[in-house]
N, C-alpha and C positions, 0 to 999 in steps of 0.2 A: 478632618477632625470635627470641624463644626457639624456639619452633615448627619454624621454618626451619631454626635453628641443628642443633636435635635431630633436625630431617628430612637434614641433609645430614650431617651425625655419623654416622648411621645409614647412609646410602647409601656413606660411605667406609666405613667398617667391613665392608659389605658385600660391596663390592669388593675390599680385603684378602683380605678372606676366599676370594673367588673368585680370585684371582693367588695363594694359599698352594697350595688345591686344584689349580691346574692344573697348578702347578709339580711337584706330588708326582705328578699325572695323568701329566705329561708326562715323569718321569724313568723312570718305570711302563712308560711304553712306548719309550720310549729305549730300556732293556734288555730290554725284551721283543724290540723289533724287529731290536737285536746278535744276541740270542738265534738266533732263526730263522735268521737270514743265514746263522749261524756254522753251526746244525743243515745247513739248504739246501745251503752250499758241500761242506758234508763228504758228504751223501748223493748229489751228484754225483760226485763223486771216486767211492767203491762203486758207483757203477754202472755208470761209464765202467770201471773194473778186471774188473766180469763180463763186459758186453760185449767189452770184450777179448781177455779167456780165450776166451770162445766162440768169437771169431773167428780166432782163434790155432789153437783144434782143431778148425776148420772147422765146426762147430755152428752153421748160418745159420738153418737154421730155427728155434732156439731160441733163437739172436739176434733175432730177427725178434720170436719171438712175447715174450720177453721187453719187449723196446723198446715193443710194442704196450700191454702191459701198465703199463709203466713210464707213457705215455705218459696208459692213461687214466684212469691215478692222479693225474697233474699235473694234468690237466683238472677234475679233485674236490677238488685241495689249493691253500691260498693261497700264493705265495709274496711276499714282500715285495718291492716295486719301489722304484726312489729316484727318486721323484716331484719332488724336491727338494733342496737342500741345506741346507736348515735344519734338525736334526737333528729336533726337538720337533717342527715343523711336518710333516716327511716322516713322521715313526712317528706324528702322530695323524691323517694322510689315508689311510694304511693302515690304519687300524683305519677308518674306515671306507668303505674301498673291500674290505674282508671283511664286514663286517655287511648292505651293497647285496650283493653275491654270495648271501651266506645268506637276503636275503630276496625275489629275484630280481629285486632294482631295477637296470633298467639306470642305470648311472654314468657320464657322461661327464665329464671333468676335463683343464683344462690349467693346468701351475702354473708361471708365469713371475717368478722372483722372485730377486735375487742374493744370495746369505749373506753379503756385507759390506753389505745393506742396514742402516741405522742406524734400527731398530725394536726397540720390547721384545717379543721374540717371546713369551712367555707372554699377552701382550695379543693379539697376533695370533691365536693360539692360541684363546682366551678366543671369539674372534667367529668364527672356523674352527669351531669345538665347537659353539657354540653354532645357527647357521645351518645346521652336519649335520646337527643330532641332530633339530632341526624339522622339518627336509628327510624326514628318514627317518622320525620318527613320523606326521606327513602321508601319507607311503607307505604306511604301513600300511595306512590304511581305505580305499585304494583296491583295483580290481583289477588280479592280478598285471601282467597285458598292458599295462595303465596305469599302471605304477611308474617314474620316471624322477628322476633327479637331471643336471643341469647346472652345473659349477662351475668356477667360474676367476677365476683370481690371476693380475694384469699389471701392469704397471709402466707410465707414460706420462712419459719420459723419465727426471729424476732426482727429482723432487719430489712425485708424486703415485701412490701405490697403490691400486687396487680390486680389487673383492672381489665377483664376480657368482653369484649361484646362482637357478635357476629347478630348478623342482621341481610335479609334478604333487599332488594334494589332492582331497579329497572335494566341496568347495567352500561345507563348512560354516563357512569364514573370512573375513570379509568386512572389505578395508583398503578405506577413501577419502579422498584427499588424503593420502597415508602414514599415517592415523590409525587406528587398531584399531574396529572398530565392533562385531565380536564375535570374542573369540577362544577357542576349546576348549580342552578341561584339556590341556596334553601342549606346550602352546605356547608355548615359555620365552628366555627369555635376551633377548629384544629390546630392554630397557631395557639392559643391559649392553651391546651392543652399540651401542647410541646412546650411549652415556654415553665409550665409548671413543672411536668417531670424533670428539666431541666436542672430547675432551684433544688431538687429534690435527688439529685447526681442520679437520674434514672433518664430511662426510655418512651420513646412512644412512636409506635410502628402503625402502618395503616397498608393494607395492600384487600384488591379486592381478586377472583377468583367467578371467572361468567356473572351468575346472579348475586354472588353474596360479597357481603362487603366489613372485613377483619380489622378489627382496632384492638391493640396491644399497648396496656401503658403497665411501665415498673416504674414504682417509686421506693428511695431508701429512705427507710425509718429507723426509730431506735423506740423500742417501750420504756415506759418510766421504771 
């Protein structure tokens, strides 16, 4: 009993600790993400004001080449998208829908989720963080042409949310029956992420298939 007692002492503590850090994570990019918007809207306004001018003194061709320029600057810079309305949950899918760009993982993402859903979003957060950052260190040791992430957030009426990501790997990870049979350094958070859908009378499956590698979480909700 004692044993037990100090093992699950231990494992809330630990979680604390993880819902302190993500909260500070996620306020981190809360303002980072204001941040940019705010930079992004105003350096449209300056641009649309040159383009103008030009156009006003009949300067087309410098219009042109301007815009061309402008053009293949954006195609090199990130701009933040609203993925979402959850504030915490849209600025940490943006950090990493720039770090898949930087590392030339293709990303595919659809995020279906209502901001009056009745969830502790730092927990949501907690298993969103945790399933990228896997996602993405898995990408790494592959190659580039073989880099891909898969992810999506949906809702199945008003009671039940999931949370699917596939993702390609070296295929030095081997799940059977959802159970870890060996897992590499860099491969983290899956007990947190079980331990959440848990509190949440939900699931959370993980099996991988040669190169690719399946994470399945249900969580039960209720909207307000």
């Amino acid at each position: 009993y004692i044993i037990a007692r100090e093992n699950y002492d231990k494992n809330m503590a630990e979680h604390s600790r993880q819902m302190l850090n993500m909260q500070l994570h996620q306020q981190k990019l809360q303002n980072d993400y204001i941040e940019q918007t705010h930079h992004f809207r105003h350096d449209i306004k300056h641009h649309a004001l040159i383009l103008l001018s030009l156009m006003k003194q009949e300067n087309y061709d410098e219009a042109r080449d301007y815009l061309e320029k402008y053009t293949d600057y954006m195609d090199s810079a990130y701009t933040p998208v609203d993925v979402c309305k959850l504030p915490a949950l849209n600025a940490l899918i943006n950090e990493y829908i720039k770090k898949t760009k930087e590392l030339s993982i293709h990303f595919q993402y659809r995020v279906s989720i209502s901001p009056y859903i009745n969830i502790n979003e730092p927990e949501l957060c907690i298993i969103v963080g945790n399933l990228l950052e896997n996602a993405l260190c898995a990408c790494r040791d592959v190659p580039e042409e073989e880099r891909y992430i898969k992810f999506f957030i949906d809702t199945e009426g008003s009671s039940q949310l999931y949370i699917l990501i596939q993702n390609s790997f070296n295929g030095s990870l081997i799940w059977r029956n959802n159970e870890d049979i060996r897992i590499p350094e860099g491969h983290y958070g899956i007990s947190s992420v079980r331990a959440i859908a848990k509190e949440h009378h939900g699931i959370a499956k993980f099996h991988t298939n040669s190169n690719h590698f399946f994470a399945e979480v249900m969580l039960q909700i209720e909207k307000p």
